[in-house]
N, C-alpha and C positions, 0 to 999 in steps of 0.2 A: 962162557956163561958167567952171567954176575952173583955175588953171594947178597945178601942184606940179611943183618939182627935185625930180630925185634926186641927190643927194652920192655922193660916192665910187661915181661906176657904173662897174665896173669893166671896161675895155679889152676884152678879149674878149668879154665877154658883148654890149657893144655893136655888137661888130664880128657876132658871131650874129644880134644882134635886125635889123641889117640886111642881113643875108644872107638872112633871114626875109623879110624888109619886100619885098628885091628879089625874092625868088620869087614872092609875092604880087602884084607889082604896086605894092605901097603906098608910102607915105614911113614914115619911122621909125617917127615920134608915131600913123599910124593907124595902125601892127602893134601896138605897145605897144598900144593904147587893144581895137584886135581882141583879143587877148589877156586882156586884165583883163576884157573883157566875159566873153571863152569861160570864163574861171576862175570869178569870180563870178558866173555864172548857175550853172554844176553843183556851187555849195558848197552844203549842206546846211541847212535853215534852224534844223532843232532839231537838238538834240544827240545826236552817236550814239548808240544803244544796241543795244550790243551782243547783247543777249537777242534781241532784237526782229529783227535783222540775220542771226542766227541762224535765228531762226524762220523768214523768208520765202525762207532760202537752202533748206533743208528742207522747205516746205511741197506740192511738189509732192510728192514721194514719200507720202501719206498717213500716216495712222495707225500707228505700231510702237512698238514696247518695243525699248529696250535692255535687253540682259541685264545683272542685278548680275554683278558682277565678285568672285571668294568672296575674301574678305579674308583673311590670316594673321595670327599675333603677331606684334608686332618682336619682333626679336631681342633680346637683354640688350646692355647695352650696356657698354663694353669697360670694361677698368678698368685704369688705368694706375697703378704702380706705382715707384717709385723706388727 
């Protein structure tokens, strides 16, 4: 098993992680180590994609159209003068 510091870990956040550690039950090093497991297990393996994230948000609703939306001209665009 590998060790790794962390530098500059800053005061408070320490003072959380074992405020953490003690609700748990744990020592520090197994809340952190709890932790990194719970993050990297629910990170994603491939890359978002957002189309696709779309898709399966919407997929229950079935089949529909969005209606186009009727376009206009722009307007002219201003003309400034000195």
């Amino acid at each position: 098993m590998s060790n790794i510091t962390i530098q500059n870990f800053d005061d408070d956040l320490k003072n959380r992680l074992q405020k953490r550690a003690d609700y748990y039950g744990r020592f520090l090093e197994e809340e952190a180590k709890e932790i990194l497991r719970a993050v990297l297990k629910e990170t994603p393996v491939e890359p978002l994609n957002l189309a696709g994230i779309i898709h399966k948000r919407f997929a229950d609703l079935g089949e529909f159209e969005i209606p186009a939306i009727p376009r206009e001209p722009l307007r002219e665009p201003p003309i400034f003068k000195n």
